[in-house]
VOGU-3710 file (C-alpha; in Angstrom, 3 decimals, decimal comma):
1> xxxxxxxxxx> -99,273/-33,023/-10,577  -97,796/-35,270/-7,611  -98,195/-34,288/-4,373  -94,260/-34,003/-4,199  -93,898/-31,554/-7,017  -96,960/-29,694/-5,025  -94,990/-29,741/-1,949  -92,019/-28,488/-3,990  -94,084/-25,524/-5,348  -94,938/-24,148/-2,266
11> xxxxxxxxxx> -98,366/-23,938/-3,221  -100,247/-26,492/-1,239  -98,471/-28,835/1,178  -99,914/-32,082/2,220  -98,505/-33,424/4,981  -98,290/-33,514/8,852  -94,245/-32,458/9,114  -93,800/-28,527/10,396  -93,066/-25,840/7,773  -89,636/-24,811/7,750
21> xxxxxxxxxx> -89,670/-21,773/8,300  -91,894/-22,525/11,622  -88,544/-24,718/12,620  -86,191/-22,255/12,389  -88,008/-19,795/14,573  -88,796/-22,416/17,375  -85,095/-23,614/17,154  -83,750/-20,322/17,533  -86,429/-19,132/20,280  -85,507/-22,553/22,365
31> xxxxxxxxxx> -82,266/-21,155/23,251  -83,406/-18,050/24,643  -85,728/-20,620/26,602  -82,921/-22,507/28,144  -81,155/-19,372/29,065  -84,700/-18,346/30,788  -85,037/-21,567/32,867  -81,223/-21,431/33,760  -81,973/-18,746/35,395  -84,549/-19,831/37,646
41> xxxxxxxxxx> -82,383/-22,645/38,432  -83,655/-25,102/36,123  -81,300/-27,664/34,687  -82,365/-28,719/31,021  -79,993/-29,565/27,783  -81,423/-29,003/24,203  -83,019/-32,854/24,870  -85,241/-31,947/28,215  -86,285/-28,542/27,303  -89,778/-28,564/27,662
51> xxxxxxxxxx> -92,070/-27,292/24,721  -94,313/-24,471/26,262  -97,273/-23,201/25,086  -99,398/-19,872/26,491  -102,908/-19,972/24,708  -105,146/-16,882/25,190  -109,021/-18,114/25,326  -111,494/-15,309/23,316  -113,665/-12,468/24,882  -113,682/-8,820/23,465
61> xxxxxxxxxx> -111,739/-6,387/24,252  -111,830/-8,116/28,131  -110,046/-11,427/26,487  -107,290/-8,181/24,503  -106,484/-6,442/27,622  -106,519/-9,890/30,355  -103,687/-11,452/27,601  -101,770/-8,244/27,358  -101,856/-8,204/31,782  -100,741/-11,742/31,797
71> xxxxxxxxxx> -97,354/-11,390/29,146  -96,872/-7,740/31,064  -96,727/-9,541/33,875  -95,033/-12,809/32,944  -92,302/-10,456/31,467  -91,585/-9,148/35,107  -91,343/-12,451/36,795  -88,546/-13,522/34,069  -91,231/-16,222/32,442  -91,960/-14,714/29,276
81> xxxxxxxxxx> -89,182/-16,314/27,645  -90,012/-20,040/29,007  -93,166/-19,345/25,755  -91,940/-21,376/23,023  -95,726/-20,970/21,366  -98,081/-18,107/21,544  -101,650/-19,022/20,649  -105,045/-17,235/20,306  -108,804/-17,053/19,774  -111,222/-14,279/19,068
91> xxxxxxxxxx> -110,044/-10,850/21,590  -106,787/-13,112/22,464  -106,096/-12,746/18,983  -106,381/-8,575/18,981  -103,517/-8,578/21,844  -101,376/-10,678/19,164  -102,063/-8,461/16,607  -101,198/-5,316/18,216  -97,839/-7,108/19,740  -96,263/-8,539/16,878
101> xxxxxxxxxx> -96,474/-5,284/14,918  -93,603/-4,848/17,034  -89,919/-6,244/16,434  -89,259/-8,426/19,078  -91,862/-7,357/21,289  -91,203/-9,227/24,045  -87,669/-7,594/24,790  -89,690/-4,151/25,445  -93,293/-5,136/26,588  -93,287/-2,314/28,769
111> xxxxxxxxxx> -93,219/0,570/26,167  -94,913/-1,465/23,790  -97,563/-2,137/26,693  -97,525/2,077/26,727  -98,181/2,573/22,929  -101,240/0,111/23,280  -102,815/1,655/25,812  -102,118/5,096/24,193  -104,106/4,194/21,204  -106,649/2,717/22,944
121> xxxxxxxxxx> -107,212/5,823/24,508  -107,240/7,833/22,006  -109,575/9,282/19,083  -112,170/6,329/16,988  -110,999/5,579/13,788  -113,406/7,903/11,537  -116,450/6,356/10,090  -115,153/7,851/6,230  -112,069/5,915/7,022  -113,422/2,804/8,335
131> xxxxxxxxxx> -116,312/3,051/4,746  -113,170/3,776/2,498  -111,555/0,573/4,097  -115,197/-1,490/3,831  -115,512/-0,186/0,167  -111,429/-1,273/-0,711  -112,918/-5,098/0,791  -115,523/-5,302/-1,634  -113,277/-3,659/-4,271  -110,522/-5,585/-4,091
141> xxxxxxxxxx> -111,117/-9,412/-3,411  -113,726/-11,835/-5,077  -115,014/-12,893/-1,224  -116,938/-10,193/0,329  -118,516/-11,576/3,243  -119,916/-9,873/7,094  -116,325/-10,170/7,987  -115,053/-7,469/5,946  -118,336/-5,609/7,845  -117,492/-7,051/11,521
151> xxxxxxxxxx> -113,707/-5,859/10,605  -114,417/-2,511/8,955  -116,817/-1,119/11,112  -116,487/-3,030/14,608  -113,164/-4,168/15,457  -111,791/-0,757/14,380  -113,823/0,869/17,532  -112,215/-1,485/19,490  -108,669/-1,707/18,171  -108,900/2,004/17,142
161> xxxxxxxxxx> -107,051/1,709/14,278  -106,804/0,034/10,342  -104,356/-2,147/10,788  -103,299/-3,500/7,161  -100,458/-5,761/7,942  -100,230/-8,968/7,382  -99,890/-12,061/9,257  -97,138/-12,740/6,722  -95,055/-10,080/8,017  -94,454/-12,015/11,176
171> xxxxxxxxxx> -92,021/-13,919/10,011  -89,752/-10,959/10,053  -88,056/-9,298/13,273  -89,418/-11,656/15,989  -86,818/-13,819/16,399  -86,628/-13,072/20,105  -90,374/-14,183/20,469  -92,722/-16,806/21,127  -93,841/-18,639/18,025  -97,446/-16,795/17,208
181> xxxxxxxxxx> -100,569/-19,181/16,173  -104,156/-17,691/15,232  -107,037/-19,987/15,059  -109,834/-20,034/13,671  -112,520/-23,153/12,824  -114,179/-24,199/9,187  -117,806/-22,873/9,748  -119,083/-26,247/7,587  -116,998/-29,150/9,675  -118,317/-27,573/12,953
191> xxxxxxxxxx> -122,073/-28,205/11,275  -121,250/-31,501/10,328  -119,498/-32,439/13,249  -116,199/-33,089/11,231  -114,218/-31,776/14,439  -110,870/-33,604/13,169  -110,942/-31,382/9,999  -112,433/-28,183/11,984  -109,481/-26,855/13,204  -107,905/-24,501/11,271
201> xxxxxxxxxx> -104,683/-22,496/12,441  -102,852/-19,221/10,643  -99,144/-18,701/11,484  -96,747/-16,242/10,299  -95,468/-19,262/7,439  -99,042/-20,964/6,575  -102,377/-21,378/7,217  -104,596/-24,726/7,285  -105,835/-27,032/8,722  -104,008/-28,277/11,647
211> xxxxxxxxxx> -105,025/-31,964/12,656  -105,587/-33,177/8,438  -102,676/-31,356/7,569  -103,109/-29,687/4,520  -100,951/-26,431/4,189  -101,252/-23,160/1,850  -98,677/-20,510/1,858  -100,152/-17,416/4,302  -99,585/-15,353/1,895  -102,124/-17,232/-0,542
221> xxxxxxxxxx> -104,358/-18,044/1,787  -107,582/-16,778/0,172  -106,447/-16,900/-3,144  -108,469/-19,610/-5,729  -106,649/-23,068/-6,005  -107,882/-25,911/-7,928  -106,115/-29,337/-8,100  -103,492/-27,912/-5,662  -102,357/-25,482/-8,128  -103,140/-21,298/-7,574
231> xxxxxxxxxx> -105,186/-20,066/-10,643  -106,290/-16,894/-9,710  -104,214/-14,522/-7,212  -106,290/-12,802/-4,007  -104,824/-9,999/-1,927  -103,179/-11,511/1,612  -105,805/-10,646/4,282  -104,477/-7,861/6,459  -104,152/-8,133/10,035  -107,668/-6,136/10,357
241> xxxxxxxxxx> -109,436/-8,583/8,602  -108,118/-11,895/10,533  -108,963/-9,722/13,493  -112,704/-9,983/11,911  -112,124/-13,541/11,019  -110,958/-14,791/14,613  -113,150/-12,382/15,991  -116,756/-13,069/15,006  -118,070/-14,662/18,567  -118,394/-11,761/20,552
251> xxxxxxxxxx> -122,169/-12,180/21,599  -125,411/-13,766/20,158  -126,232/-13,844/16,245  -129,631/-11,940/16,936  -127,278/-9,545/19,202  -124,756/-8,950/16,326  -127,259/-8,940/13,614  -128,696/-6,511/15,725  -125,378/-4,369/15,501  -124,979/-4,538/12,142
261> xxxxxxxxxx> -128,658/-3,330/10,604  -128,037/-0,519/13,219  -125,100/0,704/11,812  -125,828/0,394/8,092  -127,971/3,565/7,931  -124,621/5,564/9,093  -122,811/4,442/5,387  -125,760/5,425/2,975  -124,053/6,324/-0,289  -128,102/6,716/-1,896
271> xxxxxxxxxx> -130,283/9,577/-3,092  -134,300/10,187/-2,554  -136,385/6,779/-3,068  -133,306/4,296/-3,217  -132,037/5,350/-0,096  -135,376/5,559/1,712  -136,188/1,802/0,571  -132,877/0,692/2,430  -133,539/3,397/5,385  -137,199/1,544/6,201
281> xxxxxxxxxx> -135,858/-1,650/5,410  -133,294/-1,987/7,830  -135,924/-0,096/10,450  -138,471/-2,744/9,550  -135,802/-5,806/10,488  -134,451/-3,794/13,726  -138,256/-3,247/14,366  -138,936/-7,029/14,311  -135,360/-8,443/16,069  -137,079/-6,329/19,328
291> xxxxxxxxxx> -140,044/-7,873/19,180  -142,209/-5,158/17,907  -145,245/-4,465/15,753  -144,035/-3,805/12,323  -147,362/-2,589/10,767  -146,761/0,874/10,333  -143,216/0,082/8,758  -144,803/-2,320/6,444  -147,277/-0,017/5,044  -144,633/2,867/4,555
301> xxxxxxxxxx> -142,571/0,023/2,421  -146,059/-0,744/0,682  -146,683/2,675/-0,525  -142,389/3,138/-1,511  -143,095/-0,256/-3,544  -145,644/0,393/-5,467  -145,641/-0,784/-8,880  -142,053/-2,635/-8,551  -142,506/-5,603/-9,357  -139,418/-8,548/-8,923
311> xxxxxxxxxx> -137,801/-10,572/-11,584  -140,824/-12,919/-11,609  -143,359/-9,941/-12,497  -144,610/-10,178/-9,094  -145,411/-7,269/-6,596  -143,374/-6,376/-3,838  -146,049/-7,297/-0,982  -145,623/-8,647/2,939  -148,270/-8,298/5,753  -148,110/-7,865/9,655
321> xxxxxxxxxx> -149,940/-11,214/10,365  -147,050/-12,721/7,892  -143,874/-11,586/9,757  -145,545/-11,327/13,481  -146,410/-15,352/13,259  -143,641/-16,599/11,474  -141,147/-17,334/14,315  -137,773/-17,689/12,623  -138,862/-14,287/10,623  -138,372/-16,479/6,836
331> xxxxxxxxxx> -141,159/-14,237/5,669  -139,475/-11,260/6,322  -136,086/-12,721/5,458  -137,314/-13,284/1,886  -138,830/-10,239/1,147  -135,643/-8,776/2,552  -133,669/-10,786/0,066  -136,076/-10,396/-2,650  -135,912/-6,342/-2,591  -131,932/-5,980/-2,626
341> xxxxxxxxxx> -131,682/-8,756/-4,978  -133,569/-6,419/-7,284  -132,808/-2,811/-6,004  -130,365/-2,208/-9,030  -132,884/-2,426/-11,514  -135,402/-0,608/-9,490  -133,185/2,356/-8,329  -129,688/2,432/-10,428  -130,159/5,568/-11,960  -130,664/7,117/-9,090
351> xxxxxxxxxx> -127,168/5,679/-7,150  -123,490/6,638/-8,044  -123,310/3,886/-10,160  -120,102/2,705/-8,554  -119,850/-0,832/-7,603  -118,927/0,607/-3,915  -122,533/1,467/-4,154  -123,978/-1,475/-3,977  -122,005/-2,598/-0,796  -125,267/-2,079/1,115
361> xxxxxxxxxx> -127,485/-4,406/-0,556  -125,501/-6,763/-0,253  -124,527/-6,358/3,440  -128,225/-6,913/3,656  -127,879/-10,028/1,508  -125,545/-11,259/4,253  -127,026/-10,812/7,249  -130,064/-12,334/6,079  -128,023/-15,484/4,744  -125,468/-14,754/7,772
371> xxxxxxxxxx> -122,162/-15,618/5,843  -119,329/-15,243/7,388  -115,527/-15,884/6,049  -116,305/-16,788/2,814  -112,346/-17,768/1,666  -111,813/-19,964/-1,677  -110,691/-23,731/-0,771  -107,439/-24,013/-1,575  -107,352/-27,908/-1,417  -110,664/-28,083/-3,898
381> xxxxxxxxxx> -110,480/-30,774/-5,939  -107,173/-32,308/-4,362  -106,995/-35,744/-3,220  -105,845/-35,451/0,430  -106,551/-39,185/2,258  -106,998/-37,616/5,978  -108,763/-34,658/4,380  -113,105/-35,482/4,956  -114,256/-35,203/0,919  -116,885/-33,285/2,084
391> xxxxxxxxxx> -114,339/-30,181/2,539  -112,469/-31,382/-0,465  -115,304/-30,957/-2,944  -116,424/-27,170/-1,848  -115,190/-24,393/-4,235  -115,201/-22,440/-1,202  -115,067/-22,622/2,649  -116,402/-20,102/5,445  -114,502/-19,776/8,618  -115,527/-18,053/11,572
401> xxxxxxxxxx> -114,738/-17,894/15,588  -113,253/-20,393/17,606  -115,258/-19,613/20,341  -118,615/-20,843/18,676  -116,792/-24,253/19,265  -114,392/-24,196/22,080  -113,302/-20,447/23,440  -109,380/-21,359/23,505  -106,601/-22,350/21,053  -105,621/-26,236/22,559
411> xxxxxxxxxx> -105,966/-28,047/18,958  -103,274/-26,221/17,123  -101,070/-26,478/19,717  -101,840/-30,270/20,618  -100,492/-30,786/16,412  -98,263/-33,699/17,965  -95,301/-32,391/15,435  -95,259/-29,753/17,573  -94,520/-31,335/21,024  -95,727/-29,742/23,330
421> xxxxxxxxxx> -95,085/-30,536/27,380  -96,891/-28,023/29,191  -99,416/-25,729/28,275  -100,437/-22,556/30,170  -104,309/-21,616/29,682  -105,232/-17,966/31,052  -109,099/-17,977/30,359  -110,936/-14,632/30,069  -114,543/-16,579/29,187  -117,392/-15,160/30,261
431> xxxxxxxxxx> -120,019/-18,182/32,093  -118,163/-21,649/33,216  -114,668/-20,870/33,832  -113,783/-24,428/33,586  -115,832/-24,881/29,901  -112,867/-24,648/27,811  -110,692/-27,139/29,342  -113,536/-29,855/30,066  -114,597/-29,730/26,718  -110,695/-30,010/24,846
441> xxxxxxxxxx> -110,443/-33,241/27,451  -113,563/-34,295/25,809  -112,887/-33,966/22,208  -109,195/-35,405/22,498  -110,633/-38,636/23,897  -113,238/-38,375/21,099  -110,372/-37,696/18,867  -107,665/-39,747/20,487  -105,729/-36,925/20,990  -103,315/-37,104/24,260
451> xxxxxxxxxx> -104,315/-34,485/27,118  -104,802/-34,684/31,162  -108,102/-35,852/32,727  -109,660/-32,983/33,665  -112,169/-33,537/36,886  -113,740/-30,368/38,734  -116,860/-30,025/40,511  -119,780/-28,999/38,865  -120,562/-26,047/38,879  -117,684/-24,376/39,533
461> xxxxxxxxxx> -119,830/-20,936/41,091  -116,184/-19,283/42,228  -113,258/-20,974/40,986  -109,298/-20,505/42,246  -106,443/-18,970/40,384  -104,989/-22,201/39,167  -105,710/-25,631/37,861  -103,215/-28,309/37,562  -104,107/-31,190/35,166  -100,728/-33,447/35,235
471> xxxxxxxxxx> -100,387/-35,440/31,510  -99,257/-38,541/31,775  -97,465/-40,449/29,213  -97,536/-38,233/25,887  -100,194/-35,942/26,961  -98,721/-32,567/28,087  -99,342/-31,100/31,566  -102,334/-28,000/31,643  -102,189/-25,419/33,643  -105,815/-23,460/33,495
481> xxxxxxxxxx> -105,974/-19,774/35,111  -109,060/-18,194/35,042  -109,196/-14,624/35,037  -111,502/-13,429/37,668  -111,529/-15,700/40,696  -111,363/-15,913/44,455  -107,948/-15,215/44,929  -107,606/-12,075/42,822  -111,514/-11,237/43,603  -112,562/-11,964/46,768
491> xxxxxxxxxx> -115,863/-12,053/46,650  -116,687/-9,615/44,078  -116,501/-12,186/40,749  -119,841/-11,844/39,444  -118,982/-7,496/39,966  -116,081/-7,842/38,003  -118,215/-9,968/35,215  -120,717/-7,226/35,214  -118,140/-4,924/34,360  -116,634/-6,038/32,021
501> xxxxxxxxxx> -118,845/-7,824/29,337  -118,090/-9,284/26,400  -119,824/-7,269/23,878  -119,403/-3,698/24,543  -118,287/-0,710/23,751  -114,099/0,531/23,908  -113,402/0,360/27,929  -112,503/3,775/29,404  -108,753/4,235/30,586  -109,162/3,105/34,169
511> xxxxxxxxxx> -110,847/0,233/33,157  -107,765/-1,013/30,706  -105,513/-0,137/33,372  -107,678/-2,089/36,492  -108,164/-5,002/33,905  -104,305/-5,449/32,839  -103,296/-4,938/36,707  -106,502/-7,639/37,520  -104,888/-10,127/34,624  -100,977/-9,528/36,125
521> xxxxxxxxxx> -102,265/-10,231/39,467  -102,765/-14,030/38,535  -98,829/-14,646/37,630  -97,677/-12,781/40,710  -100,128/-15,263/42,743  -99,109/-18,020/41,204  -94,972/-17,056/40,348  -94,082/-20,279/42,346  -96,602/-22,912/41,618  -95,296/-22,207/37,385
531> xxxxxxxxxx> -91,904/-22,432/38,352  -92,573/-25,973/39,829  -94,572/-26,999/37,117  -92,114/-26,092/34,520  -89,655/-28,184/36,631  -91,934/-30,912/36,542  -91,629/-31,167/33,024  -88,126/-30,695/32,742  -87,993/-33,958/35,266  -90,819/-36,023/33,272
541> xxxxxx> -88,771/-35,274/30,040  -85,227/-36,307/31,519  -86,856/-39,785/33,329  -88,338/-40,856/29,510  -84,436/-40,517/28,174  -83,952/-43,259/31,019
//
């Protein structure tokens, strides 16, 4: 099939040009731009409107609640609708969500600002709800990876709630707002350093990958291609699950593998022996992530093994001396493997014989292998010439967090097709405020990518409320606000850190309410200083017509 009939199909589309239906929106939202900047006094035609984009940087439910203060607050200064683009990492990415389950959102921010904090504060979503959602994952779809698990049973005590729309449904009743962008990165390219092909954006139209350009409808997006052409249908991922996807960064792998083994005791579906095998297990891996002596764990699994033997005939056997001196715990990781890998012979009779019911063994599986996003590669076996053939030759692909490359959504935006003059950075990172934008300027020069210089001092120990990084030429101008700073802080930074950590439980009500009033504080500060720089832009636009 020729790549023209593929790009007919709307299957996969190869090629660099926006998808339509991402044109529309953006021309329609650019008037309500112009109307915006006419108001503030700015002078612009359809030719010198600057291209805006806001991008939200990741960080829990501190990253959800700072991007939520910032559009609240944008909103009230009569600067919301200068966003042509809205873009998004890891907790940015759980503001989105919650937003654009609401037609034209931006037109009533405050009540929808309301109903978000309402649910936030109210009742968890039940543990037999959040299992019945886990077991319709592994029901439903060929991929079952610990995203379905970070989804199912994490970001629901965050987000408190199971939300199954789909990104898909965006492209319905938001014509009044910005242009929404989700990113995440291809777990493989960021391991072989392939960071042209890494980036991989969702929107409401497509998803893929944004600098190669190669394009699958969002609504297949998961769903098994070969040759460019769909052979086997997946469900759409819901809005839960992308939360999962682009939210997978939170702390430390030891800290979330830590998480998970603690919670998997809670979703036991087992009876007697079977159960008690998992039960120890998962106490013998928690025992050794803390550091602790694991002998009295290892004889209990001892005496519950006896006389299983694996599918090699051999007995089920690990010692202290083996797991206490083996630093990267591959001992304990194969004998972990080895006993779920065989717990169906060993105990099947004795489960509900459901395929639900093996959802914990192979949880286990996961964690020890750590697979995350596990998504079928819709451009396997294609010929795609900017496309690495490394990604091209992969049945499937695993995507994870931005924010285990760079914590903030530039290279999706920076798609040149997309023009953009000025982009406006509110970073809710936790460590070096300045990390995100230092290392974007980095990679686009590696990348030949156009994008300001960015010089600061190192370290920055208490940075200000706003960074200006002029573009010159093609690149477009960067505005970088980081949340908690001098300005809005005094100096109380580091107390407002503590407070707020990235990976933690749901925040109480006063501290949504201090956090979104801490975030709004930074475009009341600064109301003036984006006014001029939008101007700016408007000006550097109208002397290149010259």
């Amino acid at each position: 099939m020729s790549q023209s009939k593929r790009r007919q199909s709307g299957e996969v589309r190869i090629g660099h040009s926006l998808n339509h239906g991402e044109q529309n929106h953006v021309s329609r939202r650019r008037g309500t731009v112009i109307q915006c900047l006419w108001r503030h006094s700015i002078k612009c035609d359809q030719d010198t409107i600057p291209n805006i984009a806001l991008l939200g940087s990741g960080g829990g439910e501190r990253a959800m609640l700072g991007l939520l203060g910032s559009l609240v607050q944008l909103q009230k200064c009569d600067l919301l609708d200068s966003i042509l683009y809205l873009g998004g990492v890891s907790g940015s990415t759980w503001c989105m969500a919650s937003l654009y389950k609401e037609p034209d959102w931006s037109t009533q921010l405050d009540a929808v600002q309301e109903k978000i904090i309402k649910r936030l504060d109210g009742p968890a979503v039940s543990w037999s709800d959040a299992w019945t959602k886990l077991e319709k994952y592994y029901n439903q779809k060929d991929n079952f990876s610990l995203t379905d698990v970070w989804a199912a049973m994490f970001v629901t005590t965050i987000k408190k709630e199971i939300d199954e729309t789909t990104v898909s449904n965006q492209r319905e009743y938001h014509s009044k707002d910005p242009y929404p962008i989700y990113t995440v990165i291809d777990k493989q390219c960021k391991k072989d350093k392939l960071n042209r092909d890494v980036w991989f954006g969702i929107v409401p139209h497509e998803a893929g990958y944004s600098l190669t350009g190669a394009f699958v409808d969002s609504t297949s997006f998961g769903s098994q291609f070969k040759n460019g052409s769909l052979i086997k249908k997946q469900p759409e991922m819901d809005m839960l699950y992308l939360q999962g996807l682009c939210g997978s960064a939170l702390a430390d792998r030891e800290e979330i593998s830590k998480w998970i083994w603690e919670q998997i005791p809670r979703i036991y579906k087992y009876s007697s022996q079977g159960r008690e095998v998992l039960s120890t297990l998962v106490k013998l891996n928690i025992c050794v992530l803390n550091k602790e002596d694991p002998t009295s764990l290892i004889n209990d699994m001892t005496v519950l093994l006896k006389g299983k033997l694996d599918k090699h005939g051999r007995a089920m056997f690990i010692s202290a001396k083996e797991v206490l001196y083996e630093p990267k715990h591959d001992r304990l990781k194969q004998y972990t493997l080895n006993i779920c890998e065989n717990f169906e012979d060993w105990f099947g009779d004795s489960a509900t014989g459901a395929r639900a019911s093996w959802i914990i063994p192979k949880i286990i599986q996961l964690l020890c292998n750590w697979t995350w996003g596990t998504t079928y590669n819709f451009v396997h076996n294609m010929k795609v010439q900017d496309v690495n053939p490394s990604v091209l030759s992969e049945k499937e692909r695993y995507y994870e967090d931005a924010g285990l490359l760079i914590n903030s959504p530039y290279f999706p935006v920076l798609r040149k097709e997309r023009h953009i003059d000025l982009i406006i950075s509110f970073d809710f990172s936790a460590g070096d405020p300045m990390e995100t934008v230092k290392k974007t300027s980095q990679m686009c020069k590696e990348l030949k990518i156009p994008f300001p210089e960015v010089h600061v001092p190192e370290p920055v120990q208490e940075p200000t409320d706003f960074y200006l990084f002029e573009g010159k030429n093609e690149a477009p101008t960067v505005i970088h606000i980081p949340l908690f700073n001098k300005v809005n802080c005094g100096g109380c930074i580091k107390e407002w850190e503590k407070r707020y950590s990235t990976f933690q439980g749901p925040y109480s009500h006063d501290m949504i309410i201090d956090l979104i009033k801490k975030a709004g504080e930074n475009v009341i500060n600064n109301k003036e200083k984006l006014v001029k720089t939008i101007q700016a832009s408007v000006e550097k636009k109208k002397a290149k017509l010259q």
